[in-house]
C-alpha positions in Angstrom: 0.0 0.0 0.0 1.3 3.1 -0.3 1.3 5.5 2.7 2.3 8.8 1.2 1.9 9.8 -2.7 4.4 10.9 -5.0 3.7 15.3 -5.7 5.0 17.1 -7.9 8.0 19.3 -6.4 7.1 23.1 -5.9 10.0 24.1 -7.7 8.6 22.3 -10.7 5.7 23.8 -10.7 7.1 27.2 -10.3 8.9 26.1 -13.9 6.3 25.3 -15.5 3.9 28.1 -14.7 6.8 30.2 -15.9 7.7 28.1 -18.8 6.7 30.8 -22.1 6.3 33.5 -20.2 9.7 34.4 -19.2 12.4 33.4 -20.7 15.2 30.9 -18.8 18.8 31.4 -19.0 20.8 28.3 -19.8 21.6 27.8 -16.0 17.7 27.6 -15.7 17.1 25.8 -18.5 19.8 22.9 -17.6 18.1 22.8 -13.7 14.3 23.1 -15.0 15.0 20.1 -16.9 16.8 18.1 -14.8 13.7 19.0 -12.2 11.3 17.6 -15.1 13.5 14.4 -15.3 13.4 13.6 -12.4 10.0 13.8 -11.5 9.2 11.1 -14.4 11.5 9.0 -13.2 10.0 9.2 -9.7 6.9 9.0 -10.9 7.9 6.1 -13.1 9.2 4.1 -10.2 6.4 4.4 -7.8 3.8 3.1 -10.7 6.4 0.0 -10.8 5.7 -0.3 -7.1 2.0 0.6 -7.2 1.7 -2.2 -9.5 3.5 -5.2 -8.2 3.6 -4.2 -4.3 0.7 -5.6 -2.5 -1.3 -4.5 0.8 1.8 -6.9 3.1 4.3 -4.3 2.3 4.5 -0.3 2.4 5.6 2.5 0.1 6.2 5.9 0.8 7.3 8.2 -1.7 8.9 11.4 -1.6 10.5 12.7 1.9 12.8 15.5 3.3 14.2 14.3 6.3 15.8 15.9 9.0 18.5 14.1 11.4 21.2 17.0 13.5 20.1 20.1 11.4 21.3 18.2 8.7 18.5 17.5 5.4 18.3 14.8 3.0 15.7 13.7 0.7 14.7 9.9 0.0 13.0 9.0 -3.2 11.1 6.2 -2.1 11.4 3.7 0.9 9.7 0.4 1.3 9.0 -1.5 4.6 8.7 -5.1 4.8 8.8 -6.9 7.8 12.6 -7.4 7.9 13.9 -4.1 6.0 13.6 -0.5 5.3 14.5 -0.7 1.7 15.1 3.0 0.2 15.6 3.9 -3.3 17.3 6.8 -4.9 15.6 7.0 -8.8 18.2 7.9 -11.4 16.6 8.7 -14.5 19.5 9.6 -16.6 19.4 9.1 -20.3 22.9 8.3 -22.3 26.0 6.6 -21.9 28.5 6.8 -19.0 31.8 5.4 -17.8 32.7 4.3 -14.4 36.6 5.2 -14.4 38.8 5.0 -11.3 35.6 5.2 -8.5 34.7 8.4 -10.3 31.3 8.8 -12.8 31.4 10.4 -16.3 28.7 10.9 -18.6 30.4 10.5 -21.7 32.5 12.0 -23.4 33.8 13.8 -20.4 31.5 15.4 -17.9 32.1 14.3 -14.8 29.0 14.0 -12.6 28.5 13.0 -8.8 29.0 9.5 -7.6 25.7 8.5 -6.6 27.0 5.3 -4.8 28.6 8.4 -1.9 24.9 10.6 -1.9 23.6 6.9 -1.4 25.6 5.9 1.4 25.9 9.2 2.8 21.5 9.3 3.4 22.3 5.5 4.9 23.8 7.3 7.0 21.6 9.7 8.2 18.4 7.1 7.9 20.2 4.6 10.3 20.5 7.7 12.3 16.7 8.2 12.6 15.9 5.0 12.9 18.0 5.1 16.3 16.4 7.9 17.4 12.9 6.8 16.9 14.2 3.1 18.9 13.5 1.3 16.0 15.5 -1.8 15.1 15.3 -2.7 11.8 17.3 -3.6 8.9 18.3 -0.8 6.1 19.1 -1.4 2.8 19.6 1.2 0.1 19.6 1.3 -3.8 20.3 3.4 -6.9 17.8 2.6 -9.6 18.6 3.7 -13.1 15.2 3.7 -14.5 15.7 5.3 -17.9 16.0 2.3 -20.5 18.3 4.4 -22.3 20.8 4.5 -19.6 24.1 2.8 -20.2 27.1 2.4 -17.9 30.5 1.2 -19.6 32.8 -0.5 -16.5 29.9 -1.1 -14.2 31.6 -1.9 -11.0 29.7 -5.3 -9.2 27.8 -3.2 -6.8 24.5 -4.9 -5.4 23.2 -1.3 -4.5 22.6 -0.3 -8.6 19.8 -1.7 -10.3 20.2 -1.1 -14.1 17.4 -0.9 -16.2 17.2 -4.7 -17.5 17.6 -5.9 -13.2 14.2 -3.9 -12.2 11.9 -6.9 -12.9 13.3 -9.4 -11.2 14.6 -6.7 -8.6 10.9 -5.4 -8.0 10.3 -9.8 -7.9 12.9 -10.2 -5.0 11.1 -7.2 -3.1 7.5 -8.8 -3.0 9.1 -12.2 -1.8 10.2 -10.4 1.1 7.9 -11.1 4.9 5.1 -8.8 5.2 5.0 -5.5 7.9 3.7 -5.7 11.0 2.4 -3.4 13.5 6.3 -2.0 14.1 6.0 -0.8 10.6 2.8 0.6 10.5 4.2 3.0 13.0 7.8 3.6 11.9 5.7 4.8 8.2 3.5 7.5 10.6 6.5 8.6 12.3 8.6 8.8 9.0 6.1 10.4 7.4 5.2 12.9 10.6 8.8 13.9 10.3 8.8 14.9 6.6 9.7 18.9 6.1 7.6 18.9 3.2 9.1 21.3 0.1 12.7 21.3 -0.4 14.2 23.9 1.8 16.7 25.6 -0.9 14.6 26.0 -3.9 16.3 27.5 -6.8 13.2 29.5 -8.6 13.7 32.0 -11.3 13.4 35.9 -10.0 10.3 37.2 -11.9 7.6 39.9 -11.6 4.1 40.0 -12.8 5.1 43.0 -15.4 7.6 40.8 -16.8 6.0 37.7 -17.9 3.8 37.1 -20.6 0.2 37.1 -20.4 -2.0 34.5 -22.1 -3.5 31.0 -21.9 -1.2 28.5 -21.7 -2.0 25.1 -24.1 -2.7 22.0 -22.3 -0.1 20.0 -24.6 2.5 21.8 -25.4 2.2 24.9 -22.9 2.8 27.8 -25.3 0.9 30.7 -25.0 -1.0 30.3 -28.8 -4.1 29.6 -27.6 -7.3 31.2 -28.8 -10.2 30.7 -28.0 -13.0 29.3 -30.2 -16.7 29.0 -28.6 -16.7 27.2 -26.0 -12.9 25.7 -26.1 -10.0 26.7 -26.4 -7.7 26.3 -29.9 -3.4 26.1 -30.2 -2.6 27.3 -32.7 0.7 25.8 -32.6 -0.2 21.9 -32.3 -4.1 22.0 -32.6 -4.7 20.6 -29.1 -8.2 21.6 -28.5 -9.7 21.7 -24.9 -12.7 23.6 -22.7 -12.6 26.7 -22.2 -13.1 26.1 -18.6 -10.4 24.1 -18.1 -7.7 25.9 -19.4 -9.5 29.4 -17.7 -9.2 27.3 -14.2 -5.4 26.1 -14.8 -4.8 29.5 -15.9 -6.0 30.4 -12.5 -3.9 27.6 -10.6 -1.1 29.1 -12.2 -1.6 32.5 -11.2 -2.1 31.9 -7.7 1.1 29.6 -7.4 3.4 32.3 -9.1 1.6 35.6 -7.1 0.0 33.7 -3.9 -0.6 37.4 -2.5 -2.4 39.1 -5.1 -5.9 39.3 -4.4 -8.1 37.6 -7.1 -10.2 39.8 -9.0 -12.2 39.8 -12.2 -9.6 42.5 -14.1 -6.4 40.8 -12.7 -7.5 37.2 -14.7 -8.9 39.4 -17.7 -5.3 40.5 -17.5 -3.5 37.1 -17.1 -5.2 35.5 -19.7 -4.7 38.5 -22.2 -7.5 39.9 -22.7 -8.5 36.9 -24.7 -11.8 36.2 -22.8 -14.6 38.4 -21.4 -14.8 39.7 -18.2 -18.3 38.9 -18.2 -17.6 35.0 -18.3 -14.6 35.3 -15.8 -16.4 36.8 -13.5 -19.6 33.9 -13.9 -16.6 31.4 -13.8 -15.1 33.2 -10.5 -18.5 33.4 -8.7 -19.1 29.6 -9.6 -16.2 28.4 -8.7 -14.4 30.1 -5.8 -15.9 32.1 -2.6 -16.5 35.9 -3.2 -15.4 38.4 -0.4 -16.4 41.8 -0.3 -18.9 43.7 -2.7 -18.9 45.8 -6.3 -15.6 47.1 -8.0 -13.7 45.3 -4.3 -14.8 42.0 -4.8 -12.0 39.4 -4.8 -12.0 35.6 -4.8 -10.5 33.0 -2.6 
């Protein structure tokens, strides 16, 4: 069963909300997708364990941790009745070289070990465990979960799972004895301990005169949508959807990048472009979120 969900990271979201409206520098650009990547890869790992992990065993997914002011996140942990088993998702695409205990994508970037980040939040999770006075075996993996991933020299390590080792990997999991009552609570206490977002987040500077106003396509999130009826049209890729729906993720949007602005009838005529009547915001608005206030101070919440 799993305990605690997979969500998309802030930071992402921040991205993506920005993504056409301001433009990235290359430092952004690299990080943003690098964020994006390894969301899937998360996300592609927990469906894995969605699928073959039954009710006897628990997942948990996504937590920052705190052990002596000192943070780390883990990508996923399962409890079985013998083992905290915690995974760190790698979803890196392309060929690499392990050369001399050092990692290269190739031809000759050098990138962090993940076997040291690995053993380093062993670490800290043993630590944890002993404060919580739980006794209990930890074991901890990389998983390379990109099928495109290729490492040349792969050093005979049981703690990376390559692509082609995840099914009988995720096999060797299941047979594992079910949890008991001990982990029932250790996945409470875990999860009571999680500090949520990531406490650095690297988000782009931005104000609301600098970005671009507009809706946003569903599909392939540039702002060259009109609207046509009752939907709205891309023009870019044709990717046709209600009105409504983009209007509301329009909205999201605008509250996750400006969470202090108040919501008013001109500021989404504004944030959409002018590319929808006030009239029909302002039906949408009433319908869907609580007024406060009355006439030309109205605002939403």
């Amino acid at each position: 069963m799993i305990e605690k969900t997979l969500k998309k990271p802030h930071e992402l979201l921040i991205y993506e909300a920005l993504l056409s409206r301001i433009p990235f520098s290359k430092k952004e650009e690299s990080y943003f997708h690098n964020l994006k990547l390894g969301y899937e890869g998360e996300e592609k790992f927990e469906q894995l364990l969605k699928e073959k992990i039954d009710d006897q065993f628990i997942v948990i997914s996504d937590l920052w941790l705190e052990v002596h002011t000192t943070t780390f996140q883990i990508d996923s942990i399962l409890l079985t009745g013998d083992t905290l088993c915690f995974f760190d998702v790698k979803n890196y695409p392309g060929n690499y070289i392990h050369a001399e205990k050092r990692w290269y994508k190739l031809p000759q970037k050098e990138i962090n070990n993940p076997l040291l980040q690995l053993k380093r939040n062993e670490t800290l999770m043993r630590q944890i465990l002993l404060e919580l006075n739980v006794d209990l075996a930890v074991d901890s993996y990389d998983v390379f979960i990109n099928p495109e991933f290729t490492l040349y020299q792969a050093p005979v390590n049981k703690q990376l799972i390559f692509p082609t080792q995840i099914p009988k990997f995720i096999k060797e999991l299941v047979a594992k004895p079910p949890i008991t009552s001990l982990q029932h609570s250790l996945a409470k206490q875990l999860i009571a301990r999680d500090l949520g977002k990531y406490p650095h987040p690297r988000i782009p500077t931005y104000e609301y005169h600098q970005l671009t106003k507009g809706f946003r396509c569903g599909k392939c999130c540039r702002l060259t949508v009109y609207i046509e009826g009752r939907n709205c049209v891309c023009s870019k890729c044709q990717q046709v959807e209600p009105v409504h729906g983009a209007l509301l993720q329009n909205i999201e949007e605008l509250r996750l990048l400006f969470p202090d602005k108040k919501l008013t009838t001109n500021l989404v005529y504004d944030w959409c472009g002018g590319g929808y009547s006030k009239k029909s915001i302002k039906r949408f608005l009433e319908k869907n979120f609580r007024s406060v206030g009355t006439h030309k101070w109205v605002y939403y919440l």
